[in-house]
C-alpha positions, 0 to 999 in steps of 0.5 A: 455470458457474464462479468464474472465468466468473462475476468475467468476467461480474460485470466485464463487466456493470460495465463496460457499465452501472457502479456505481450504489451511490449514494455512489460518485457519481464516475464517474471510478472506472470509467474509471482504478480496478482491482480485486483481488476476494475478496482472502481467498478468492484471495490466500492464498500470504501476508498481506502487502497488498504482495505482493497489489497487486504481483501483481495491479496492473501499475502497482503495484511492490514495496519489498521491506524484509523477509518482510513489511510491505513498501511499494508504488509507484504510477506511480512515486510512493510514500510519503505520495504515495499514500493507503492507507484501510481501510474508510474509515480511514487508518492511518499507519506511525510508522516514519520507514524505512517499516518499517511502512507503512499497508499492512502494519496489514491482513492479507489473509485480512480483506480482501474487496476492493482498489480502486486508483484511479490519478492525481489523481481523489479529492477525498473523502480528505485528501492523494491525490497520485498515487492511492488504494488503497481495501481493503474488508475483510469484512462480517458475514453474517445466517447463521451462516457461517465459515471454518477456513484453515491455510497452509503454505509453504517456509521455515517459513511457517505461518498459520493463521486463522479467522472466525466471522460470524451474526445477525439482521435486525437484528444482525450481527457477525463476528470474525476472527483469524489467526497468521503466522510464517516463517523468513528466506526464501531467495533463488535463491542459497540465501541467507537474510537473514543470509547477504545480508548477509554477502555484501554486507559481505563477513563483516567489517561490524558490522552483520551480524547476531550469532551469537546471532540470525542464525537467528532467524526472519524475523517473526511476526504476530497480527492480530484482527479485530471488526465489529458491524452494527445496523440501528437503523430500517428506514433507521438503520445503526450499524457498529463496528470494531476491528482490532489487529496485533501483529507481533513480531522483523520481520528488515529485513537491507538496514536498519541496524535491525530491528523489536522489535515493531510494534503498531497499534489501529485502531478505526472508528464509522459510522453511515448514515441514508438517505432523509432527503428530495430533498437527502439519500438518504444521511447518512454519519458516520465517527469513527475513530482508529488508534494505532502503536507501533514501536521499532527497534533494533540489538540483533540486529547485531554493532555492538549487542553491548555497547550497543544503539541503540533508536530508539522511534516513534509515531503516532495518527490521529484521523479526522471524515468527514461525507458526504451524498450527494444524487442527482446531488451528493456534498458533506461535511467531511473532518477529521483529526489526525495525531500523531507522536513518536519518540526514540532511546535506547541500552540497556547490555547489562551492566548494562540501564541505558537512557540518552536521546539526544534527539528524533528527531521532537518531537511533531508534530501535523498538522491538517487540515480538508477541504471537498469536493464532487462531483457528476456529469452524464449528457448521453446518450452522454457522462457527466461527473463533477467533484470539488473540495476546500479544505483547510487544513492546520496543522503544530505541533512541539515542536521549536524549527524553525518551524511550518507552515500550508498552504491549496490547492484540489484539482479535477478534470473527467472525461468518458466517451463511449459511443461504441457498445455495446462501446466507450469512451472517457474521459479527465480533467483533474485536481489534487491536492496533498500537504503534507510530513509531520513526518519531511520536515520535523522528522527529527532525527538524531544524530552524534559529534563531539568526542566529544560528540553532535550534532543534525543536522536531515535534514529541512527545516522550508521545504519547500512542499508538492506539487502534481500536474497530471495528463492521464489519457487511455483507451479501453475495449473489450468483446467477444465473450469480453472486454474490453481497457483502455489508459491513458495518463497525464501528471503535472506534479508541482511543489515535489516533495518529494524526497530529496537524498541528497548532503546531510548535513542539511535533505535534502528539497527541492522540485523540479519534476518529470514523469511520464507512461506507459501501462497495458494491461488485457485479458482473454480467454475461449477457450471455457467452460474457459481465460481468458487475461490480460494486464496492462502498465505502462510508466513514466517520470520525470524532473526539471525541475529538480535538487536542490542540486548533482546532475545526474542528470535521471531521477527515482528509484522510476520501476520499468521496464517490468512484464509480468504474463501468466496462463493459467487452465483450469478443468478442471470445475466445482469445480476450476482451474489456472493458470500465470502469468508476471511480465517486468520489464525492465532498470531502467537509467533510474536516479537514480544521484546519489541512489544507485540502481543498474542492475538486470537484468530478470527472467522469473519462472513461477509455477503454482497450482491449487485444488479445491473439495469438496461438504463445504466443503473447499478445497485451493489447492497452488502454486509461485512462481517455478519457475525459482529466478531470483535476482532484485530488484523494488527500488531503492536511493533513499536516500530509505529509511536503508539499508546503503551503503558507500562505493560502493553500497546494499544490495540485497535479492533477492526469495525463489527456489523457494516450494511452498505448501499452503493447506486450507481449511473453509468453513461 
């Protein structure tokens, strides 16, 4: 009758019968993957990917670095921990700060659909340590169709996109831009970006933000977006792609730098031939390459008033997948090779002459070559689905440290029962691993001394790479008007790599470490008109044995308890309001050896509504955070190089009261 009945429907009916798209063998996916549908359409307060995970996935936590481009944590794990991949493609963030990770190269107005699969379940993508975040962005249409959107916010915030999609039988293309801009928000204290700052260094810190630039805003994106589809035979399929990103002046106040421009090429060639025989339904080839350029720097502070700090980096990701999909069996090849370079330069203000320091990371080029298989069997009430993976794995630098080669297996095992029509029960054995990348191992730093410039090597050319065990455990209920999912999980992580912040160099280690927690899903239909929601996630970690000289046993990003709660009602056919409340509570389980700090809980209350007319137009209004609650979502792990004095690490709250406007013209 309406949206909402419909995407309860649509889960419903998945969740009884499952996918049956052929190259989504694993059934695993069912039982430990949540979804984020029609992204574009529903997630319209801002572009960043972050935000949308956050708000929607309760065991997704944000890493608030600035307005935007911020970084997740899942079960309690981040970084290279987690596989990001659009569309098939990985895209890694050059910045060594995680100014840009992998989920910032996409915009969400692109994005069709989110897929979060938790723990140690994926053999067809290099490096899924704890889970993998699959976006699926747009594909183009037949019909000539599009959209107009322009979206308005308070502090500043403007974005405006547009997308154009049409073919034939044959052919089908689409393309999409959008342009995003916002001030330096503010949070429940009236305080902007600068002003955070001010307080944390109490108006005497070189690296406050200087007269000149203290107003300026808080970033600006571009972002633009092209697809093909050709159906070359009956059963021939070409798509192509290209994605470019440009985002310019990103203010990151809790960092002792800012973001000049950061700049990512993504580009993606698929081709499919299905029905090749009994042993091939389905070929799939893939080639892609993306490309990121950042540069940070000091320019905007107080300490960069004569001469400036540049700290340039880039990346490039060049990707091979081979994939054939058989009716029970999904085999192929998975190659890549990932390149990663950066150098710090200082710029004289006076005169613009630009002087070399050194190599922060030296031409590091990381190659992989993956074997995978999976394949699934259907044993009346109980399905099974297994997956194993080799990888070989090369790690050259420039440098004079050493070279590294790693070789692992990766495997899991998966069950569902069908205990009645309305009931489910699954759990599985799994393990992955991760090997540690250039800046864990390469990162070079410079101090002074004696006048004279040192080099310090902050990462650790020895370190082995991670291994996750993982128990995954749940049960699914349907019912009448709902559904409801509970998950509990158990990680045994060894030679985990983690930051020691007591260090001065080779500040990676491995250790042993363990995670375990639950997770809550639910939903529920109070007649045609109103759908109640309720989301929980509850972690903790902890180490089995501790980094060079420290004690603390709690392990660090291991967000508290997260309550997401929502009410909608559809008040006709064509329009809906809904009142949502998130709860965290008191982070106090901290790595206080490595700079994390007791944080308060928080409630916040959020209200949107949307209409839709005949003549295509689509008004969406809401506001976040009613109360104007000042508060945080994120910790002070020093894994990230943030503003610290000689006792804490700055944190950065989250924005107050925020009115939005989002129109909408559909064709």
């Amino acid at each position: 009758m309406n949206k909402k009945i419909l995407y309860l429907s649509l889960a419903t009916v998945t969740f009884l019968y499952g996918d049956e798209r052929l190259e989504d063998i694993n059934i695993v996916e069912k039982a430990t993957t949540q979804m984020v549908q029609d992204v574009s359409s529903e997630e319209i307060k801002s572009a960043d990917l972050a935000e949308v995970l956050e708000r929607n996935i309760p065991s997704v936590s944000l890493i608030r670095r600035s307005g935007i481009a911020n970084d997740i944590i899942l079960r309690g794990q981040t970084r290279d921990n987690i596989n990001v991949i659009v569309d098939g493609t990985k895209t890694y963030g050059a910045c060594v700060n995680r100014m840009d990770p992998p989920s910032s190269h996409i915009v969400t107005h692109t994005v069709d659909s989110i897929e979060v699969t938790e723990g140690a379940f994926d053999v067809e993508d290099f490096g899924s340590l704890s889970g993998t975040v699959k976006v699926r962005t747009k594909k183009p249409t037949k019909k000539l169709s599009g959209e107009i959107n322009a979206n308005i916010g308070s502090f500043g915030y403007r974005e405006y996109s547009g997308t154009v999609s049409g073919g034939t039988d044959r052919f089908r293309a689409l393309i999409t831009s959008s342009t995003e801009s916002s001030n330096q928000y503010r949070d429940g204290d009236g305080d902007n970006f600068a002003e955070q700052l001010d307080n944390y260094t109490e108006g005497r810190g070189v690296e406050q933000y200087n007269y000149r630039d203290r107003n300026m805003k808080a970033y600006e994106k571009n972002s633009v977006m092209g697809k093909i589809f050709i159906d070359v035979t009956d059963n021939q399929e070409l798509k192509a792609s290209y994605t470019a990103n440009r985002s310019d002046d990103v203010l990151y106040p809790s960092s002792k730098m800012d973001a000049i421009y950061d700049d990512s090429d993504i580009a993606n060639l698929e081709y499919s031939i299905k029905n090749l025989g009994d042993f091939s339904k389905r070929l799939d080839l893939q080639i892609y390459n993306s490309e990121v350029e950042h540069p940070m720097s000091t320019e905007y502070r107080v300490i960069g008033k004569k001469n400036y700090k540049t700290h340039k980096l880039t990346t490039q990701m060049s990707g091979l997948k081979i994939k054939n999909s058989a009716d029970t069996f999904t085999y192929g090849i998975d190659s890549s090779k990932r390149n990663w370079d950066g150098e710090y330069y200082i710029t004289n203000r006076a005169n613009g002459v630009v002087k070399h320091i050194g190599k922060s990371i030296d031409d590091v080029d990381t190659k992989n070559l993956g074997l995978f298989l999976k394949s699934k069997k259907d044993l009346g009430k109980v399905k099974l689905s297994w997956g194993v993976r080799y990888d070989d794995t090369s790690i050259d630098t420039h440098s004079i440290e050493r070279d590294r080669d790693y070789n692992s297996f990766s495997a899991n095992l998966f069950a569902k029962y069908k205990v009645d029509k309305e009931l489910n029960l699954f759990g599985g054995v799994g393990k992955s691993n991760r090997v540690p990348d250039a800046r864990e191992l390469y990162n070079t730093k410079y101090t002074k001394a004696d006048n004279k410039l040192k080099r310090v090597l902050n990462g650790n050319p020895n370190l082995d790479q991670t291994k996750n065990y993982e128990v995954d455990l749940g049960l699914e209920k349907s019912f009448s008007g709902g559904k409801v999912k509970v998950k509990t999980f158990y990680s045994k992580l060894e030679d985990y790599i983690y930051y020691n912040g007591s260090r001065m160099k080779n500040s990676f280690e491995n250790i042993d470490a363990h995670i375990y927690g639950v997770e809550l899903n639910g939903d529920y239909m109070v007649g045609d008109d109103l759908t109640l929601s309720g989301k929980l996630a509850y972690n903790r970690g902890k180490k089995d044995t501790q980094p060079t000289n420290q004690k603390d046993k709690d392990l660090a990003n291991i967000a508290p308890m997260k309550i997401n709660l929502s009410a909608q009602y559809d008040y006709d056919d064509s329009g809906d309001i809904e009142l949502s409340l998130q709860n965290a509570t008191k982070w106090k389980n901290i790595d206080s050896d490595n700079g994390e700090q007791i944080l308060d809980g928080y409630t916040t209350l959020n209200l949107k509504t949307t209409r839709e007319f005949d003549n295509g137009l689509i008004f969406t209004a809401g506001v976040d955070n009613i109360l104007d609650e000042t508060y945080t979502t994120t910790n002070t792990y020093k894994d990230l190089i943030l503003m610290s004095n000689s006792s804490d690490t700055m944190l950065i709250n989250e924005a107050g009261r925020y009115f939005y406007l989002n129109a909408k013209y559909q064709f």
